[in-house]
C-alpha positions in Angstrom: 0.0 0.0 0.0 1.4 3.6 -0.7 1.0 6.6 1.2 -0.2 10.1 0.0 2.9 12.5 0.5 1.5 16.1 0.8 2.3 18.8 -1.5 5.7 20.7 0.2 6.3 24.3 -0.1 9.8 25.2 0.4 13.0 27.0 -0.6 14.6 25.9 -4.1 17.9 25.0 -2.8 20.1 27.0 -5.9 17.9 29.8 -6.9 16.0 30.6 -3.4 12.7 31.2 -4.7 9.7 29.8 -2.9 8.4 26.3 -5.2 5.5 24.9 -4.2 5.9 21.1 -5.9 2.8 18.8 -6.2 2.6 14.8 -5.3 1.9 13.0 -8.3 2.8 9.5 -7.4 4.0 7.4 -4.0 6.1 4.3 -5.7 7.5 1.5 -3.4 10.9 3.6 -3.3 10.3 6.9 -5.2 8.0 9.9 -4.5 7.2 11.7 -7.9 6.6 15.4 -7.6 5.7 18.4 -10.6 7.3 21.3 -10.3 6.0 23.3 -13.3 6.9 21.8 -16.4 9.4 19.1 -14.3 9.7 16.7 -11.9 11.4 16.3 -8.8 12.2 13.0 -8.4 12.8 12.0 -4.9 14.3 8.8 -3.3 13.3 7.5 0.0 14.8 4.9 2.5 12.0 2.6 2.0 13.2 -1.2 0.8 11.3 -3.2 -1.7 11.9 -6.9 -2.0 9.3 -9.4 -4.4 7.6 -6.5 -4.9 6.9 -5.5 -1.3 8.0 -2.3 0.9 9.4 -3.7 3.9 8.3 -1.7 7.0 12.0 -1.0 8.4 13.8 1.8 6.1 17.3 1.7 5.3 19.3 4.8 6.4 20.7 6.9 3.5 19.3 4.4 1.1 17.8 7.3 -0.9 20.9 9.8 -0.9 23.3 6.7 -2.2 20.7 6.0 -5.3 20.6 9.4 -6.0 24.0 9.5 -6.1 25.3 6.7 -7.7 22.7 7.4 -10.2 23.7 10.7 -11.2 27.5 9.2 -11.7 25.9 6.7 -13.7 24.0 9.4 -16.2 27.2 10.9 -16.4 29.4 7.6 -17.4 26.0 6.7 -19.8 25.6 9.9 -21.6 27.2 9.3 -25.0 24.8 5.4 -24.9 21.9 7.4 -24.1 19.9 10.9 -23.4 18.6 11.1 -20.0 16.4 12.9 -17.9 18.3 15.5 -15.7 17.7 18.5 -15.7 19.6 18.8 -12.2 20.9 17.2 -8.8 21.0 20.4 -7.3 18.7 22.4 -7.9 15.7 21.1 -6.2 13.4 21.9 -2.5 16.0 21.6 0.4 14.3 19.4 3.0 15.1 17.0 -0.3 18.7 17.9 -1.2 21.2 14.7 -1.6 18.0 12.3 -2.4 16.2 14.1 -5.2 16.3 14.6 -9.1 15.3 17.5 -11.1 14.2 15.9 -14.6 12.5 16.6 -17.3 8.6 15.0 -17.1 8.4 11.7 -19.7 5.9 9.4 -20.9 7.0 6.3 -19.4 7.3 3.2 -21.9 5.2 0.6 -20.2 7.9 -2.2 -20.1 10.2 -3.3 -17.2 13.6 -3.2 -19.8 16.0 -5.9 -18.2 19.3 -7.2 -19.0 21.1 -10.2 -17.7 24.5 -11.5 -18.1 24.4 -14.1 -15.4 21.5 -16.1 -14.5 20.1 -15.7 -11.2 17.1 -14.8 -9.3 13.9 -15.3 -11.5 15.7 -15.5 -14.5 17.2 -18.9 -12.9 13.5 -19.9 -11.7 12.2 -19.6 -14.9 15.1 -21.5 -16.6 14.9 -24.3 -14.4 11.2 -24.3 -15.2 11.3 -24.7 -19.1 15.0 -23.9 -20.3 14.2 -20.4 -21.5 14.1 -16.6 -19.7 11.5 -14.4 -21.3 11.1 -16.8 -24.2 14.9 -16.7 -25.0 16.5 -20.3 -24.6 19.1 -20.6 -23.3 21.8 -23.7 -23.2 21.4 -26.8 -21.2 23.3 -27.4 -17.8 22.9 -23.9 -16.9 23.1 -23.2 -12.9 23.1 -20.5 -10.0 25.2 -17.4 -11.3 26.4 -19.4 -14.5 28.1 -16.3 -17.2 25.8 -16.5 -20.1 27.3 -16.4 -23.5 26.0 -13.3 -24.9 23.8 -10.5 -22.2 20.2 -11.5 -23.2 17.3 -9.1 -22.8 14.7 -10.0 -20.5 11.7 -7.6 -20.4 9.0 -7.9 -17.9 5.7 -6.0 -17.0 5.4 -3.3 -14.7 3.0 -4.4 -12.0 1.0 -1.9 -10.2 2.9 -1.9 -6.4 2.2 -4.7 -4.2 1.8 -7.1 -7.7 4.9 -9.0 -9.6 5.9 -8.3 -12.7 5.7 -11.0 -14.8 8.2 -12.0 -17.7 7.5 -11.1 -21.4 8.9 -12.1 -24.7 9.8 -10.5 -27.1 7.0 -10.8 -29.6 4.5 -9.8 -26.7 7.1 -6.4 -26.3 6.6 -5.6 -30.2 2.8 -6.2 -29.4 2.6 -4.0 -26.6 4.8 -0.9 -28.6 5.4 -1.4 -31.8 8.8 -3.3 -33.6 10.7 0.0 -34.0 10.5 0.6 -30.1 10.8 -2.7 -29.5 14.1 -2.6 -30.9 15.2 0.3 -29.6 14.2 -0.6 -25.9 16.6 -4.0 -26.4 19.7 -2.1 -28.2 18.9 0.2 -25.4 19.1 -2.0 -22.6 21.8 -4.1 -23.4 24.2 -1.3 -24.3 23.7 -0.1 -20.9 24.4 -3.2 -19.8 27.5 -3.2 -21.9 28.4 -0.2 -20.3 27.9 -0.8 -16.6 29.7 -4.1 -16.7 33.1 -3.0 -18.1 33.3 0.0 -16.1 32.5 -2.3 -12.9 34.7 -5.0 -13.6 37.5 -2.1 -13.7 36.4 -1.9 -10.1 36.4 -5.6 -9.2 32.9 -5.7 -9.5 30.4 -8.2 -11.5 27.7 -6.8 -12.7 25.3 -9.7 -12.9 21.8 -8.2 -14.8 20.3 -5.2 -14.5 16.7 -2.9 -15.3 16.4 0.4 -16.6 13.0 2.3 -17.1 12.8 4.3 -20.8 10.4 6.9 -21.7 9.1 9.4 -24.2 10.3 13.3 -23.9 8.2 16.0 -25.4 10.4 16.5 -28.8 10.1 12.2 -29.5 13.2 11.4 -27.6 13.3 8.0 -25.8 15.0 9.3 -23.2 17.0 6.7 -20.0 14.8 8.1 -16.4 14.2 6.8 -12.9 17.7 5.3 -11.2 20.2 3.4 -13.1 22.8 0.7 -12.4 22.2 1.0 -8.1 21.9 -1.9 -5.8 18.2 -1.5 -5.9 17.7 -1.9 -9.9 21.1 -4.1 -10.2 22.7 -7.3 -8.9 26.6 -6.5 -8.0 28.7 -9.2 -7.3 32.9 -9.2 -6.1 34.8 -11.0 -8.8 37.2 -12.3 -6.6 34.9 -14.3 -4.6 33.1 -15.7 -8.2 32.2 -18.8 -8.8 28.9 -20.3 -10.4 26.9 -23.0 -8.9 26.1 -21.1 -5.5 24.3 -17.6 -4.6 27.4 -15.1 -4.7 27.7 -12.6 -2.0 26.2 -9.3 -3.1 26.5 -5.4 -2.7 22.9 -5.3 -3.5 19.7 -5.8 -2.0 20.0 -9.4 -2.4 21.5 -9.9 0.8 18.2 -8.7 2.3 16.6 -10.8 0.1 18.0 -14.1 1.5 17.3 -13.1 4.9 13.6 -11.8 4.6 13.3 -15.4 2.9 15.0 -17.6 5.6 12.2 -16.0 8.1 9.4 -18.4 6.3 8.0 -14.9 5.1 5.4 -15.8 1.8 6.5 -13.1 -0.7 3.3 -11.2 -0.1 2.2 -7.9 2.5 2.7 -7.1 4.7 6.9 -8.2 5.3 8.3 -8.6 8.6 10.0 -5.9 10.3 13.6 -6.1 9.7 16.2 -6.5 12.5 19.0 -3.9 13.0 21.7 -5.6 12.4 20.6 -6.5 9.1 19.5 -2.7 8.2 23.1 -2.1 9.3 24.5 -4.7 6.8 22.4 -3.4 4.4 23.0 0.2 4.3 26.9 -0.8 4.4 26.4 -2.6 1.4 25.0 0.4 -0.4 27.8 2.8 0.4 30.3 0.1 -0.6 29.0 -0.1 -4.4 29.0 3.2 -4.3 32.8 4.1 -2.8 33.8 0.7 -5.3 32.0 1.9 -8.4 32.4 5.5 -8.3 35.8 6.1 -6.5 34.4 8.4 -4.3 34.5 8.5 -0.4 30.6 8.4 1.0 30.4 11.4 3.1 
């Protein structure tokens, strides 16, 4: 279930004129507010696993996607256009956590790429030899390096559903064969992207899932986060090797634990202990200080 954020009035953090923003839309982790003719796009602490907010947030979860995300934009800007507009300028009580970008018209696939097989993509595999209708080779097993990134789209459920795998043919159905294109070409040159520059790092970068959309002059345009431990699987490459679950700097770790309480996959999830909010948010800051170079301040 979401929760109506009220409208906030407050002082623009770089130009110090009043903006009164408007709540359009309470997400499991992002709070999507118009200012004008953009959006402030803000990230909270709140933790989504199966598709479920967990009631215990993670501190500084929504400062370190911001983050890494705008560093990602920046490395991704010559694959594709993206939506900032800026990090800075937007309300203060938001400042660190929040995205000024231009408004889009969402394209209404989940675009994912995987170069490893894990997670659902490994469910589904064991099921019928396939992952969103493409096959892949026999004797495939936990975090086994596929030959070639696949693309791997998926529906967006409304919160508190699953998305469900698609195929290809039922993304050309859904917007057309040009876009359909595009949104794989897309996708798995992001991919492309994000793995080399973290495996300069020591870093795996096992699948991944980017949201596209529509600007105003036509242009499908990368929004939303990119390449963070909440739309990513990040593995250390030293510790590699396929045929068991790899230690992760993503939310997988949460993952395991939420299902080694017994918990059913569906609302409400158990609250979640300390120690492993503390793991958590030390796994967040350590993609980011490994990926980006920087020292999480």
């Amino acid at each position: 279930m979401t929760h109506p954020r009220p409208a906030v009035t407050t002082e623009a953090g770089r130009s110090g004129t009043v903006i009164s923003v408007e709540l359009l839309h309470s997400g499991k982790v992002r709070d999507v507010y118009r200012d004008g003719a953009d959006i402030i796009l803000v990230a909270s602490d709140r933790l989504s696993v199966y598709d479920v907010i967990l009631p215990t947030p993670v501190p500084d979860k929504g400062r370190v996607l911001t983050q890494l995300s705008l560093w990602w934009f920046e490395q991704l800007k010559d694959v594709v256009p993206n939506h900032v507009i800026s990090g800075d300028d937007v309300p203060a009580e938001f400042a660190g956590r929040a995205v000024r970008c231009r408004s889009l018209t969402m394209v209404p696939v989940e675009c994912v790429a995987r170069g490893y097989l894990t997670g659902g993509g490994l469910k589904e595999y064991l099921a019928g030899g396939s992952v969103s209708g493409v096959v892949l080779p026999a004797g495939l097993t936990e975090a086994s390096r596929l030959d070639e990134p696949v693309f791997t789209p998926s529906t967006k459920a409304p919160v508190g559903e699953k998305d469900q795998p698609m195929t290809y043919p039922e993304v050309e159905d859904e917007v057309g064969a040009d876009t359909a294109a595009r949104l794989r070409d897309i996708t798995l040159a992001v991919y492309a992207r994000g793995r080399d520059i973290a495996a300069e790092r020591g870093i795996i970068l096992a699948d991944t899932k980017i949201e596209l959309g529509w600007a105003a002059d036509g242009t499908l345009v990368l929004g939303d986060e990119v390449l963070t431990p909440d739309s990513s699987r990040f593995w250390p490459a030293d510790g590699y090797a396929p045929g068991r679950v790899q230690p992760s700097f993503d939310k997988q770790f949460v993952r395991d634990w939420a299902v080694g309480t017994g918990w059913d996959k569906t609302a409400p999830a158990p609250e979640v202990p300390e120690d492993i909010i503390a793991a958590t948010r030390a796994r967040y800051i350590e993609a980011y200080e490994r990926l980006t170079g920087l020292a999480w301040s």
